[in-house]
N, C-alpha and C positions, 0 to 999 in steps of 0.2 A: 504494500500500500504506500502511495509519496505522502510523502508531506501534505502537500498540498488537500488530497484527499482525506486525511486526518483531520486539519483544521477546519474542512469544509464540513465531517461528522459531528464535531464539537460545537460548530456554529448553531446546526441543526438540534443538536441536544440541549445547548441551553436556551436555545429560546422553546424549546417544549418546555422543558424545565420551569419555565416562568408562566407556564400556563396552570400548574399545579396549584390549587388552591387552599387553605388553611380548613383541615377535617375530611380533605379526600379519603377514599379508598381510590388506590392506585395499583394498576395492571403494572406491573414489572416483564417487559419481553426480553429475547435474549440473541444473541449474537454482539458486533464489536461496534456497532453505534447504539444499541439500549445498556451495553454496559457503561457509554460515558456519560448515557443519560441518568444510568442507577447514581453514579459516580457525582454526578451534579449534584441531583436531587440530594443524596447526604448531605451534601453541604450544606444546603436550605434545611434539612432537617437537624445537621447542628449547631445552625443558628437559627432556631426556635421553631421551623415548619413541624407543625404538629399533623402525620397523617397515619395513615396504615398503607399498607401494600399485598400486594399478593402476586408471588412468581412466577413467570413459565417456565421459569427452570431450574433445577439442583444448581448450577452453577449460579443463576443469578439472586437465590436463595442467600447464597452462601457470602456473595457481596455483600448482600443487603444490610446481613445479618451485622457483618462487617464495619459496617458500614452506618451500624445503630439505628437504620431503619424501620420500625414496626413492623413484626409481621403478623400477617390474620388469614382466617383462611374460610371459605365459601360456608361454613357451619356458623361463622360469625356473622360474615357479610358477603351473602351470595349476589351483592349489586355493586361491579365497581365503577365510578364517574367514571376514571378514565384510563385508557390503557396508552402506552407511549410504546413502541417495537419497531423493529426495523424491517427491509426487505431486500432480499434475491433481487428483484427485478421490480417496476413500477409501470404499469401500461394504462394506456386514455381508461376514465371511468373507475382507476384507482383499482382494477383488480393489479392481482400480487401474487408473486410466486416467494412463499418463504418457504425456509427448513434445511436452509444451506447447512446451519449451527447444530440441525439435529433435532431441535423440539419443537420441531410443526404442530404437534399432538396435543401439547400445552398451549403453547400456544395458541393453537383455534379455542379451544377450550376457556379461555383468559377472555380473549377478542369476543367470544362470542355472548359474553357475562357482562360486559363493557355497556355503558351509556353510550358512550364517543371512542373511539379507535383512532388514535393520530400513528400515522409513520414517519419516522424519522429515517431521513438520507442523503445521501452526496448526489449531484446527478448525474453519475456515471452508470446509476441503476436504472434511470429512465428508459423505457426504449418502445418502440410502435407495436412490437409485439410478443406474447411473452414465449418464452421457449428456448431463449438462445442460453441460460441457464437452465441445468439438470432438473424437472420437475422430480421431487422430494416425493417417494410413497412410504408410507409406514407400514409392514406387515409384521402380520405372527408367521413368528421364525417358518413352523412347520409347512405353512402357505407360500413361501418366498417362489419354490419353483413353479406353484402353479400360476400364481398373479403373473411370476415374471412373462409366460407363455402368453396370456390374456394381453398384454403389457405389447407388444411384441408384435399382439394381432391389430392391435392401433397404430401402428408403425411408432412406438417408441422402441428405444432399445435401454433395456433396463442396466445397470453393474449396482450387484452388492455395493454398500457401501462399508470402506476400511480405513483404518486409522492412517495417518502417513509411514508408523510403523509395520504397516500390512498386515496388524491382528486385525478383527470384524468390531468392527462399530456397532453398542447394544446402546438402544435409546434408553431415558431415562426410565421409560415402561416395559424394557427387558425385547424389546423388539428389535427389526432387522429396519434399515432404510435402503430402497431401491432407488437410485437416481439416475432418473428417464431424460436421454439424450432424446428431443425433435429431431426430424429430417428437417431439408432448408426449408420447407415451408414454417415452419415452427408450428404455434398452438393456433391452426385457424378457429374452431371456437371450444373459447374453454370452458363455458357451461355446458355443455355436451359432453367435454374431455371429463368432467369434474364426475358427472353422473355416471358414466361408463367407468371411472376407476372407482368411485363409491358402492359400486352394483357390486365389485369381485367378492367374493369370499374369501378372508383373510385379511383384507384391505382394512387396517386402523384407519388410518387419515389418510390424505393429500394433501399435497402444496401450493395447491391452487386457495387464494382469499379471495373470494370474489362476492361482492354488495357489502364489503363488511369495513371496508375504510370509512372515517367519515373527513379526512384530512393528511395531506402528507406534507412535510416540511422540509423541503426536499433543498441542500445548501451546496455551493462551491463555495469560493475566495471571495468574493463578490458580497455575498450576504444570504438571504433564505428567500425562496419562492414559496407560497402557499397553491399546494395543486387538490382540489376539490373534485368528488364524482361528479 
């Protein structure tokens, strides 16, 4: 990642940041622009932001925690104002392919408990159509070969997903992630894409968020664009 792109996710993160308001319940997403938003956000909580939170992820749990954040969980407060996360990719009408980081699962989960869903990102995620990044599938392990076959009959082409070390990648739900390369058309429609890998059997989640942004905050050098469905 340059520099550049760095500072453009920080931009982006603390002007979410400053969207948080005093008694939130706050969605906590995960990957490397919600962690420099976890990372703000403490700040404003240790100077006096009084809220709760709740995670999409073990790892960004364990920030938080860190980080003297409140945590609460759907038994306390199954309504969060708002959620802050990042994304894969950003296309017209704010659908989203996340689950690069791994926790697609919570994260829908989080997003979908959400009043408002903001994304926070650089704009080098933008793009006209989604697909040119791996769409993310969540399966149970024992289903992997059959979805990947299913997978396969939609013209994606699936690979297990593995650590850089080349052991296998277990979600935080003890599952497997398939990460579905497009042909050069990419995703021509991904409400259709989204229902066809929903139908398989075995299929946890997908990577496709679609109707469920209600703002993206999307920053280079320059400053923050607000992009709206």
């Amino acid at each position: 990642m340059s520099d550049a792109q760095q500072a453009a996710k920080m931009v982006a993160a603390q002007r979410a940041a400053d969207l948080i308001e005093e008694g939130m319940v706050v969605g906590l997403g995960s990957g490397s622009t919600a962690t420099l938003f976890i990372k703000v956000l403490g700040e404003k909580v240790k100077s006096g932001l009084k809220i709760r939170a709740i995670a999409s992820s073990a790892a960004s749990e364990t920030l938080a925690r860190e980080l003297n954040i409140p945590i609460t969980d759907f038994d306390a407060d199954p309504v969060i104002d708002l959620t802050v996360d990042g994304a894969d990719e950003v296309a017209p009408g704010l659908a989203l392919i996340k689950g690069g980081g791994g926790a697609l699962l919570r994260e829908k989960i989080v997003a979908s408990a959400s009043k408002q869903f903001f994304i926070v990102a650089d704009k080098s995620k933008i793009v006209e159509r989604l697909g040119k990044f791996p769409l993310p599938v969540e399966v149970i392990p024992m289903a992997a070969p059959l979805v990947s076959r299913q997978l396969q009959d939609l013209a994606l082409i699936p690979t297990i997903r593995h650590h850089a070390d080349g052991s296998l990648y277990i979600t935080d739900e003890g599952n497997l992630i398939l990460d579905c390369a497009s042909g050069p058309e990419l995703i021509a429609d991904p409400e259709l894409l989204a229902a066809e890998i929903r139908a398989m059997v075995g299929v946890v989640e997908h990577g496709l968020f679609l109707g469920m942004a209600d703002l993206a905050l999307i920053a280079d050098t320059t400053g923050v664009e607000e992009h709206r469905p």
